[in-house]
mmCIF file of the C-alpha atoms, coordinates in Angstrom:
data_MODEL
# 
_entry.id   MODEL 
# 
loop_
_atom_site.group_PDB 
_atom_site.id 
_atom_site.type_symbol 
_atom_site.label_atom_id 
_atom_site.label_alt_id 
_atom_site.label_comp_id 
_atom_site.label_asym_id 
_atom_site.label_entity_id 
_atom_site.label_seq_id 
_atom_site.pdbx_PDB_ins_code 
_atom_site.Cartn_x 
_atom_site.Cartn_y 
_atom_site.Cartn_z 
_atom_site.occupancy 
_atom_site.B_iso_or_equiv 
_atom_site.pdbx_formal_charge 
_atom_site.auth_seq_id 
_atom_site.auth_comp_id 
_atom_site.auth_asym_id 
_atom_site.auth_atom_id 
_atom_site.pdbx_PDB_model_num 
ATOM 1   C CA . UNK A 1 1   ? -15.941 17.709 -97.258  1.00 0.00 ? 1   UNK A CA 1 
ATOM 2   C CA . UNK A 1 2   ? -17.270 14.361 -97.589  1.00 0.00 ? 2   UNK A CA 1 
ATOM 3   C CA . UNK A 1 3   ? -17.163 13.117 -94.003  1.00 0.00 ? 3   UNK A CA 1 
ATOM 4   C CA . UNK A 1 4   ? -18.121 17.170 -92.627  1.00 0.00 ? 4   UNK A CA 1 
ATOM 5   C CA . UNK A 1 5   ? -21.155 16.507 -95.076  1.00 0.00 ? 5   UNK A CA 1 
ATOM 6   C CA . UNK A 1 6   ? -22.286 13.036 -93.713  1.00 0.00 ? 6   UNK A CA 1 
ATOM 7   C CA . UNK A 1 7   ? -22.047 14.361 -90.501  1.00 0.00 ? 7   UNK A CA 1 
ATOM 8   C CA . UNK A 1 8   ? -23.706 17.792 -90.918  1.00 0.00 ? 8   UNK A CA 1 
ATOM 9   C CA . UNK A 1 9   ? -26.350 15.261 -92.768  1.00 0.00 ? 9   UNK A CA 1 
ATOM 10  C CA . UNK A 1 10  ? -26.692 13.065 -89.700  1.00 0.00 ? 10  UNK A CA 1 
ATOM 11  C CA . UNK A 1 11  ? -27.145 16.353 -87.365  1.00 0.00 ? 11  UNK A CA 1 
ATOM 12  C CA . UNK A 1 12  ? -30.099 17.243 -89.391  1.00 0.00 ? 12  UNK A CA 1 
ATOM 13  C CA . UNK A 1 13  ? -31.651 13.940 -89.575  1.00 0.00 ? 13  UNK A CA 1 
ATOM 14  C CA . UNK A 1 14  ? -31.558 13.835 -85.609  1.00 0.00 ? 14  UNK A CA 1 
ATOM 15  C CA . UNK A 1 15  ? -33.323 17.229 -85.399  1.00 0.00 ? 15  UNK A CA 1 
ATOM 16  C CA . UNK A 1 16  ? -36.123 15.995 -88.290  1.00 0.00 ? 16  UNK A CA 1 
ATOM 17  C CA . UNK A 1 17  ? -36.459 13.043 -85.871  1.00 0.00 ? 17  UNK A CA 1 
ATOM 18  C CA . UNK A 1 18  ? -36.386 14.840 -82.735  1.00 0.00 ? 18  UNK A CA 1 
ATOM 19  C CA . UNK A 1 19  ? -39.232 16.759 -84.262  1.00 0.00 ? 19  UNK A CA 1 
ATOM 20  C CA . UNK A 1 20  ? -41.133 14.019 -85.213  1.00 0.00 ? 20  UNK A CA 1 
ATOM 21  C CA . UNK A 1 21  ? -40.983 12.735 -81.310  1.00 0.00 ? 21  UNK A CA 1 
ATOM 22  C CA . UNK A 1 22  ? -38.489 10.074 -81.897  1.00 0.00 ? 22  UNK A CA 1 
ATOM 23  C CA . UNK A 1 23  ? -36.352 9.682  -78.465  1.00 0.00 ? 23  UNK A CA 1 
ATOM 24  C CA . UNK A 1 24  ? -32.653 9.106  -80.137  1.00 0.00 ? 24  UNK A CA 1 
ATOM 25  C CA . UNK A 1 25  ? -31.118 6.228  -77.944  1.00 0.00 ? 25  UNK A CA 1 
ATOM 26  C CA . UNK A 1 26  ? -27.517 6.037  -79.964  1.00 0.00 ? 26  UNK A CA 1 
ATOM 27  C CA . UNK A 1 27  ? -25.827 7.942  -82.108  1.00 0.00 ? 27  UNK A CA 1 
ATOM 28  C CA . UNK A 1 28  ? -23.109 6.275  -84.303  1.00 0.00 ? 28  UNK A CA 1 
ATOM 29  C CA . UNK A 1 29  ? -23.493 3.011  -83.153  1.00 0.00 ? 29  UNK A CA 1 
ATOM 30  C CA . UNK A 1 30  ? -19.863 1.363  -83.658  1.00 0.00 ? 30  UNK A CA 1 
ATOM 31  C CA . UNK A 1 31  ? -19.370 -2.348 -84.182  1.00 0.00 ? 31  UNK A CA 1 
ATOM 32  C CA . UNK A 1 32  ? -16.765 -4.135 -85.577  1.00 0.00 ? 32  UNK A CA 1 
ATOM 33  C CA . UNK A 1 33  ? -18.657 -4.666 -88.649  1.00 0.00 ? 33  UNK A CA 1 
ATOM 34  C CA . UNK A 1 34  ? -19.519 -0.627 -89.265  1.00 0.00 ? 34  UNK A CA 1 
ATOM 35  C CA . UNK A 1 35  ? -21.673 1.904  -88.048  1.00 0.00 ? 35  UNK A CA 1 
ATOM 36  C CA . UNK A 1 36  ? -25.524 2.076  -87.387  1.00 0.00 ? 36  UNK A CA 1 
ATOM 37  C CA . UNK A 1 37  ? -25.998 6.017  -87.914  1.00 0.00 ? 37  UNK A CA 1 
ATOM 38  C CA . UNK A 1 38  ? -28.691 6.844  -85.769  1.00 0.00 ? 38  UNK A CA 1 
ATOM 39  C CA . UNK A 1 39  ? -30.628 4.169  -83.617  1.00 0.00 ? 39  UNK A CA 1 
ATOM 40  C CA . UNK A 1 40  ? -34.338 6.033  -82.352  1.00 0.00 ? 40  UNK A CA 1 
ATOM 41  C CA . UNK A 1 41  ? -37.438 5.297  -80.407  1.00 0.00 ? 41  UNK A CA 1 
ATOM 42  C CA . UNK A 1 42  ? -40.948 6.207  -80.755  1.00 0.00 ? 42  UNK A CA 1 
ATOM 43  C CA . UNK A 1 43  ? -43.700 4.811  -79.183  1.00 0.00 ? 43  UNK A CA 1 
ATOM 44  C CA . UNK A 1 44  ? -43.047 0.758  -79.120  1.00 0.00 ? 44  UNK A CA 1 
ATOM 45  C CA . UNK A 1 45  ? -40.854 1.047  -82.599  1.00 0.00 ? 45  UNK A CA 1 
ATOM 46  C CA . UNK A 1 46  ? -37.117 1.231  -82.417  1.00 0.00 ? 46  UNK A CA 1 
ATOM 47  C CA . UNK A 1 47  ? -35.712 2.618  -85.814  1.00 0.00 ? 47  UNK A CA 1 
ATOM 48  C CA . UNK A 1 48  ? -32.216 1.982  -87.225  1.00 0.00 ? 48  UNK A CA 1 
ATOM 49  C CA . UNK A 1 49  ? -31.811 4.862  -89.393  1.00 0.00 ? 49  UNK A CA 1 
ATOM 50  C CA . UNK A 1 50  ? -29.092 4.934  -92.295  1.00 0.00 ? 50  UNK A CA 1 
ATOM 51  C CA . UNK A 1 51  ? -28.474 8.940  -93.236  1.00 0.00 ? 51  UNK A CA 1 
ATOM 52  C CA . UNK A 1 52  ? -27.521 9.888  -96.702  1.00 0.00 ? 52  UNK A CA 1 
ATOM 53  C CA . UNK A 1 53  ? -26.474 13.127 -97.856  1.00 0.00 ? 53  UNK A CA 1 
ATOM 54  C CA . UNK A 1 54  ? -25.903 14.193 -101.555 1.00 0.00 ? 54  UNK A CA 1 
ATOM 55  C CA . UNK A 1 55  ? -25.223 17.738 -102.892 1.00 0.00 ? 55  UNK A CA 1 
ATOM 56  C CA . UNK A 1 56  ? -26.493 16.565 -106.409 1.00 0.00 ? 56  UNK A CA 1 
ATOM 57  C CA . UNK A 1 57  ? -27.415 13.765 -107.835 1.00 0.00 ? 57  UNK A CA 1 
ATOM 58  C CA . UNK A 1 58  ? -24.311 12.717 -110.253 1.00 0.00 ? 58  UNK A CA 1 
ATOM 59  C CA . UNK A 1 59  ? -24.388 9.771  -108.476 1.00 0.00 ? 59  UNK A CA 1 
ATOM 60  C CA . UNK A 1 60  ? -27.805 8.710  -108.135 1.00 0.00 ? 60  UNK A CA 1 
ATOM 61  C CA . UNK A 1 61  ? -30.031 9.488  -105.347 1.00 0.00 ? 61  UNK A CA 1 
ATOM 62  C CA . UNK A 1 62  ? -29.113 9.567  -101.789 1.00 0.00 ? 62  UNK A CA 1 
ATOM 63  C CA . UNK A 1 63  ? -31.153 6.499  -101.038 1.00 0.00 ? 63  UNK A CA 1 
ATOM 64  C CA . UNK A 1 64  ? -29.412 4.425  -104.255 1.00 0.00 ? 64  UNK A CA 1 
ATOM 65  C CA . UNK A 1 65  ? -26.513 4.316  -101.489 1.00 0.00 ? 65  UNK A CA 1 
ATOM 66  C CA . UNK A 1 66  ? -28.071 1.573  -99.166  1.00 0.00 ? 66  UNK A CA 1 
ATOM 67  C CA . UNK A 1 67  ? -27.915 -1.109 -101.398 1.00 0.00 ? 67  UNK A CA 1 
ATOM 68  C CA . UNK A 1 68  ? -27.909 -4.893 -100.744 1.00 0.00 ? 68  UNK A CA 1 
ATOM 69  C CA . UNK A 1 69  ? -24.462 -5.236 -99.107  1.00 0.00 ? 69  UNK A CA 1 
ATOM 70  C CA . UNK A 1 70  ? -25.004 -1.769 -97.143  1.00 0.00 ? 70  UNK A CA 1 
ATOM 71  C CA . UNK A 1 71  ? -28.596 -3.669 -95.823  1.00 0.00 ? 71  UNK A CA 1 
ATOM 72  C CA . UNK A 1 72  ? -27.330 -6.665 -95.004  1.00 0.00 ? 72  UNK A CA 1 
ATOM 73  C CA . UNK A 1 73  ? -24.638 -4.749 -92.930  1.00 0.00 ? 73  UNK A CA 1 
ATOM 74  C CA . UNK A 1 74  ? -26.646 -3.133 -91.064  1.00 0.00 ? 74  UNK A CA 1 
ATOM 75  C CA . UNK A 1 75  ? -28.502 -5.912 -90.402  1.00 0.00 ? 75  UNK A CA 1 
ATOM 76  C CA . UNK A 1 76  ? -26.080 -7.327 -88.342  1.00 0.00 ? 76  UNK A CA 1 
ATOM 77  C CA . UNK A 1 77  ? -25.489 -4.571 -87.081  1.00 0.00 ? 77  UNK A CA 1 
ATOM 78  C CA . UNK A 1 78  ? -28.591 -4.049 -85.891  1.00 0.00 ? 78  UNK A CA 1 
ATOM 79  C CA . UNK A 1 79  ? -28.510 -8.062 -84.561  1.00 0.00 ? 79  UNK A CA 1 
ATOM 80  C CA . UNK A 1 80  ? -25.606 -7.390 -82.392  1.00 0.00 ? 80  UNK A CA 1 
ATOM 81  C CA . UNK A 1 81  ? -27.265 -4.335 -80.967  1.00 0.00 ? 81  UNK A CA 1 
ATOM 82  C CA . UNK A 1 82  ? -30.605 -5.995 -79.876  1.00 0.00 ? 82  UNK A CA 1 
ATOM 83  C CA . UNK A 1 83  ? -28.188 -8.975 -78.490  1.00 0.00 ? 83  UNK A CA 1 
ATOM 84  C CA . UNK A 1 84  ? -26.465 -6.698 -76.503  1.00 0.00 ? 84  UNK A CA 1 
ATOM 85  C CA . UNK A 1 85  ? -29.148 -4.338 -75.187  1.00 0.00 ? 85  UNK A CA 1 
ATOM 86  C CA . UNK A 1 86  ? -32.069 -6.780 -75.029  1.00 0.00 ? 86  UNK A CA 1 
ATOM 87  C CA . UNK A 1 87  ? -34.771 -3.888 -75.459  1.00 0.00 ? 87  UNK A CA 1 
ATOM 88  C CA . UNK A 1 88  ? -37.774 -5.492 -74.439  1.00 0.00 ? 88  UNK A CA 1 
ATOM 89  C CA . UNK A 1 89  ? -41.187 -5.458 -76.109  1.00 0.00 ? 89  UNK A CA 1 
ATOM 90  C CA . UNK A 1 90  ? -41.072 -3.854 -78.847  1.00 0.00 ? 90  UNK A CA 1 
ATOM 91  C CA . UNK A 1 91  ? -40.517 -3.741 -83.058  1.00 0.00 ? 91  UNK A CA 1 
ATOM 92  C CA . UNK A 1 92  ? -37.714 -2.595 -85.520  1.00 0.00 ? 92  UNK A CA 1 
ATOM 93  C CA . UNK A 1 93  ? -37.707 -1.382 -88.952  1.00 0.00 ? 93  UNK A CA 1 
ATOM 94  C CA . UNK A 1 94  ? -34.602 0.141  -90.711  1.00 0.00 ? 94  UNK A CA 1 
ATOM 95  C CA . UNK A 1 95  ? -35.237 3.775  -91.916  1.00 0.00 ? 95  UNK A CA 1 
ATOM 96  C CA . UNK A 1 96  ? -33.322 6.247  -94.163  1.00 0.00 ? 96  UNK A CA 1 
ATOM 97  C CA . UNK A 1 97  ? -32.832 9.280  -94.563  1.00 0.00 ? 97  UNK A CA 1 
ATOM 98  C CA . UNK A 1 98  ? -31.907 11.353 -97.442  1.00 0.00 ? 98  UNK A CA 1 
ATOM 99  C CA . UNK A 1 99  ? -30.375 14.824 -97.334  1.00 0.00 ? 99  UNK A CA 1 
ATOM 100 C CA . UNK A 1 100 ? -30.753 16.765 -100.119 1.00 0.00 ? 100 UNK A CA 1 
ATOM 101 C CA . UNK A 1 101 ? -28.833 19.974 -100.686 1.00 0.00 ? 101 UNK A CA 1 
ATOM 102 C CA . UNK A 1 102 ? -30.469 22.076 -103.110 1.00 0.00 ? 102 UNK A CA 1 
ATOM 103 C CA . UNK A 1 103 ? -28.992 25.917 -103.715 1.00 0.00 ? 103 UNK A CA 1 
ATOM 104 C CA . UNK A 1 104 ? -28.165 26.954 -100.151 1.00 0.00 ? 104 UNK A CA 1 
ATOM 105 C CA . UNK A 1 105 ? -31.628 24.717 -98.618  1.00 0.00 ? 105 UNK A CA 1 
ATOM 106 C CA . UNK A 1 106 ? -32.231 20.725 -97.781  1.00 0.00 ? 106 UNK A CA 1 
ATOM 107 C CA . UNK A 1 107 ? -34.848 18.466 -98.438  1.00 0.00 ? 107 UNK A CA 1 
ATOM 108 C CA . UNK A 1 108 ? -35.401 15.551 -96.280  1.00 0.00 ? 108 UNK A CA 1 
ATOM 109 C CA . UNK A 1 109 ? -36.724 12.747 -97.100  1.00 0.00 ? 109 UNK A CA 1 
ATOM 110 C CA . UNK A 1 110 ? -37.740 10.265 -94.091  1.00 0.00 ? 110 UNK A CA 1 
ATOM 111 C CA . UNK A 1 111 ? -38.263 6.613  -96.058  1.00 0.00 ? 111 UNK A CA 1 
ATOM 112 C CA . UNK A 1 112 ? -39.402 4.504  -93.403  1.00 0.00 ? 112 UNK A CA 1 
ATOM 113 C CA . UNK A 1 113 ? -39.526 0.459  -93.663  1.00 0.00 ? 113 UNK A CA 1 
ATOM 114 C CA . UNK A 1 114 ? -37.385 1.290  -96.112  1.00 0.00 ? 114 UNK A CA 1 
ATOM 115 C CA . UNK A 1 115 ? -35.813 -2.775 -96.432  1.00 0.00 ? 115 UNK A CA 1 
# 
């Protein structure tokens, strides 16, 4: 269930965004160093959004995930993407999101500038 969960987790973190009147410009992002899980837009800030989704909290909060080797990945990530799309004028910030299952509901948790 573990990859069916991340995904499902992703799905609702695009909707939350959606919401919030982000534009989402890639899903799953694929380099050869990993994955960027959602890449959005709103206004002149370009998000690179890192979705976590937990069922409990055995081991540790959703967040607690995206730690120092996980940022710096993505931060390379992220490099190779502005290289290769050359998006103008505008700003980043990495983003995540947690997912929260709790009983048969989510919480979300949208932590943004979050390193």
């Amino acid at each position: 269930m573990g990859k069916n969960l991340g995904a499902y987790g992703e799905g609702i973190g695009k909707k939350y965004l959606l919401e919030k009147g982000y534009v989402i410009l890639h899903s799953n992002y694929r380099t050869k160093l990993g994955e960027l899980d959602i890449i959005a837009q709103k206004d002149n800030i370009i998000a690179f959004v890192e979705v976590k989704t937990r069922r409990n909290s055995s081991f540790g909060l959703p967040r607690e995930a995206v730690d120092y080797r996980k940022q710096l990945t993505l931060t390379k990530i992220a490099q190779l993407y502005i290289q290769q799309k050359k998006p103008g004028n505008v700003d980043f910030r990495f983003d995540v999101i947690e997912v929260r299952w709790i009983d048969d509901k989510y919480e979300i948790n949208h932590i943004e500038n979050a390193f």
